[in-house]
C-alpha positions as CSV (number, residue, x, y, z in Angstrom):
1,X,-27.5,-3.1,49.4
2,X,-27.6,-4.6,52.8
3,X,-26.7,-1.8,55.5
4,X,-23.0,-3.1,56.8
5,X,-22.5,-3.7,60.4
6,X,-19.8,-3.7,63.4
7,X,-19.5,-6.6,65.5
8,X,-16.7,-6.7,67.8
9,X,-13.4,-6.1,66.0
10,X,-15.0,-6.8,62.4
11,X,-17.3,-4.6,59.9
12,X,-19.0,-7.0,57.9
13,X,-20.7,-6.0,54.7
14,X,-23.0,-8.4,52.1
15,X,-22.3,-7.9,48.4
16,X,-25.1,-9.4,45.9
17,X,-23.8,-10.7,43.4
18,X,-20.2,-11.7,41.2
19,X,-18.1,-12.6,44.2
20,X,-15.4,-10.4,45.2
21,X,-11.5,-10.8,45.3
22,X,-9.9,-14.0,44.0
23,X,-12.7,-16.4,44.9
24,X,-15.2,-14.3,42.6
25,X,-17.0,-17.4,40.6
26,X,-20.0,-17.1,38.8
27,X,-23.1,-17.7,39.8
28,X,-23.7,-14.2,41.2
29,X,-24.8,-15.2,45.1
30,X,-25.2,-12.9,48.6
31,X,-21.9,-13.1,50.0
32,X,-21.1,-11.6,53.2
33,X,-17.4,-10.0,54.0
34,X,-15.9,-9.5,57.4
35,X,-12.9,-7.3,57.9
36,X,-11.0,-6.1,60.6
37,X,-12.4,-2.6,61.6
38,X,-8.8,-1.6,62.7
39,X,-6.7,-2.3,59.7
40,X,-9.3,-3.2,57.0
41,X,-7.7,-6.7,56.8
42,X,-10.3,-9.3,55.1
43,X,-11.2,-11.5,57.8
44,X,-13.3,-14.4,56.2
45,X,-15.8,-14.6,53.7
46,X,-19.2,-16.7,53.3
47,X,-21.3,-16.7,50.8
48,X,-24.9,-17.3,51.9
49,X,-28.2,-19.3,50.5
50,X,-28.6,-21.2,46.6
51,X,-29.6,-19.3,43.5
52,X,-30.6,-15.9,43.9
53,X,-34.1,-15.0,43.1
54,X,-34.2,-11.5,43.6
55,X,-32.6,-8.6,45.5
56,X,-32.8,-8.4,49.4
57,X,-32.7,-5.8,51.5
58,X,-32.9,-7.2,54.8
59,X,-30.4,-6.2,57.2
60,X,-28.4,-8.9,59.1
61,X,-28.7,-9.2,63.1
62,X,-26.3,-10.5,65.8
63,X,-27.5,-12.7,68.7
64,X,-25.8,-15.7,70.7
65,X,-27.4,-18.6,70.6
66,X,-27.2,-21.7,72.3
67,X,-23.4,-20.1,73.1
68,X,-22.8,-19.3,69.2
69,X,-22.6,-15.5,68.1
70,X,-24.5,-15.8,64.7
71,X,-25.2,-13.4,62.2
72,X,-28.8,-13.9,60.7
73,X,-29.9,-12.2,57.4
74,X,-33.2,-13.0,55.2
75,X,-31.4,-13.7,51.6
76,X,-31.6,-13.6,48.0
77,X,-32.7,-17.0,47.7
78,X,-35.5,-16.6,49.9
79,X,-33.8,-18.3,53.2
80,X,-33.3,-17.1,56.3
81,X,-29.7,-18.0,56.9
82,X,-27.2,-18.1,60.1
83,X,-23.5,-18.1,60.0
84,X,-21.2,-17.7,62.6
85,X,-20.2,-14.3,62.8
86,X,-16.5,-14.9,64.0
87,X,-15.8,-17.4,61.5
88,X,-18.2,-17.0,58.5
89,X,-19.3,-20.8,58.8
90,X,-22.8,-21.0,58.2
91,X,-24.4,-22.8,60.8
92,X,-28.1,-23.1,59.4
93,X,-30.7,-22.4,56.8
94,X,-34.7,-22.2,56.5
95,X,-36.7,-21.6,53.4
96,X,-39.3,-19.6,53.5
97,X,-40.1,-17.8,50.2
98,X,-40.0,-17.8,47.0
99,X,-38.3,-14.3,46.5
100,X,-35.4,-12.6,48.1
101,X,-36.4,-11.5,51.9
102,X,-36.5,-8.1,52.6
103,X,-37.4,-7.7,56.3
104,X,-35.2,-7.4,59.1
105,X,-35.4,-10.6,61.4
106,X,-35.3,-10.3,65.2
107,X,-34.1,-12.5,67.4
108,X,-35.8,-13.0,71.4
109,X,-33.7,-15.7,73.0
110,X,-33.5,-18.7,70.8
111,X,-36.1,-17.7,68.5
112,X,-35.5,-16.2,65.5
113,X,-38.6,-14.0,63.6
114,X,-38.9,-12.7,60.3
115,X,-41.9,-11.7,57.7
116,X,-42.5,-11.6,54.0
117,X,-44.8,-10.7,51.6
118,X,-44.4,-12.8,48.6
119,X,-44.9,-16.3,47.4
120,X,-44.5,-19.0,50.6
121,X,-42.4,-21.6,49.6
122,X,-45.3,-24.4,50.6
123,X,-48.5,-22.9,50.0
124,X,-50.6,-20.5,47.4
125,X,-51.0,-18.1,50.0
126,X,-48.7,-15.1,49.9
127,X,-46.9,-13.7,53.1
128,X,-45.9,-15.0,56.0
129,X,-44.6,-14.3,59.8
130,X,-42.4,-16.8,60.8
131,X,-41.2,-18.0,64.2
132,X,-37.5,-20.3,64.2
133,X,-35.9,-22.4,66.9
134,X,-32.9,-20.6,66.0
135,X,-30.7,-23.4,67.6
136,X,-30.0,-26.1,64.9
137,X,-27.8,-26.9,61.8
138,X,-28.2,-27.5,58.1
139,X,-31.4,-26.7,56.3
140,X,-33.9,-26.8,59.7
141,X,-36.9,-26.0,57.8
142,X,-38.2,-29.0,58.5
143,X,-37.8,-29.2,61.8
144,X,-37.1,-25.8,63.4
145,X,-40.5,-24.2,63.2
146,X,-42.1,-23.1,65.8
147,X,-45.2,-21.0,64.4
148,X,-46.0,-19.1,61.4
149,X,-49.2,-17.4,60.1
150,X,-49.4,-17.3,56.2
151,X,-50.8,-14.7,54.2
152,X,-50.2,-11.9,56.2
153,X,-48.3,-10.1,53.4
154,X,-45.4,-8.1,55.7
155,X,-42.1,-7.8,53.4
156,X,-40.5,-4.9,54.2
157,X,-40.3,-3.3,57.8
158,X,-38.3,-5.1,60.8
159,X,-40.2,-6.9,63.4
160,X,-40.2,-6.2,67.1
161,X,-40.4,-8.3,69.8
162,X,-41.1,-6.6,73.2
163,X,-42.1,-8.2,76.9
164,X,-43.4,-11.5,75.1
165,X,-45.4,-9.8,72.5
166,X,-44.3,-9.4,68.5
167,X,-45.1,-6.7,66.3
168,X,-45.4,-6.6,62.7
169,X,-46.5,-4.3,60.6
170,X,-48.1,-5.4,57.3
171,X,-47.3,-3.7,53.7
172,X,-50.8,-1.9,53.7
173,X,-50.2,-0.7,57.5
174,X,-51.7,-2.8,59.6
175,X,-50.2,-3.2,62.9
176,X,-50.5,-6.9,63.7
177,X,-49.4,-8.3,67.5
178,X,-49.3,-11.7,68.4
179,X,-47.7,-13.8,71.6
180,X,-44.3,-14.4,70.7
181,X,-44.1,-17.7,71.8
182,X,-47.6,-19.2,70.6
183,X,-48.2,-17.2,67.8
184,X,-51.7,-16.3,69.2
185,X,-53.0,-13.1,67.2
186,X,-53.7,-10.5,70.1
């Protein structure tokens, strides 16, 4: 379960799996729900990523970008997806894994961050910190990467990003910091 959030005048809450309500279609998929946090009115809903590979439990974040207020999730299917979070359109997606992301993403600016620990989509090596122009749309994982270091195996706590420098901490504890925008290891 994916912690819900308030943003504005909406709660918005991810379900994995069967979809909810009257648009509740098989395959099971991470769908995320927005509803008015006066009235409990459903706002929109938007169902996130392709085929689930596993369960995630990495907590969505708001941030504007480029002038859109998106809400940016790791998901089931391994992506790291954006949608916009007044609307529910998504906006982009980037693969990165081939299990469900569990870390919590931040964003700093334009760039979007976010770590795993299990099998990278594009190489042997497992793990991964991953640094996104987080302005783009469609699949951008071809074109929207800005650094990344493989087989730093970090797949569950939430990165921080603080006066240029990001810090991850790596499932056996190790504190790693590098320069947000080069991806130098410090």
């Amino acid at each position: 379960t994916i912690t819900p959030i308030i943003d504005e005048d909406r709660i918005i809450v991810a379900f994995f799996g069967l979809n909810w309500g009257r648009n509740a279609t098989p395959p099971p998929k991470m769908t995320f729900y927005a509803f008015d946090k006066t009235n409990g009115d459903l706002l929109w809903i938007s169902p996130v990523g392709g085929k689930p590979l596993d369960t995630t439990y990495s907590n969505p974040v708001v941030a504007v970008i480029d002038g859109q207020r998106l809400l940016i999730c790791g998901g089931a299917d391994g992506g790291v997806h954006a949608i916009n979070a007044r609307s529910g359109k998504p906006v982009w997606s980037f693969d990165l894994s081939k299990r469900g992301l569990n870390a919590t993403p931040v964003v700093d600016g334009h760039l979007v961050y976010i770590s795993h620990g299990e099998d990278n989509v594009d190489t042997i090596d497992f793990g991964r910190v991953q640094c996104i122009d987080g302005r783009g749309q469609g699949n951008i994982t071809a074109t929207n990467s800005v650094w990344r270091k493989d087989g730093i195996k970090a797949g569950y706590t939430a990165l921080v990003v603080n006066d240029g420098i990001l810090y991850v901490v790596a499932d056996t504890g190790k504190l790693h910091a590098f320069d947000s925008k080069s991806g130098e290891e410090l």
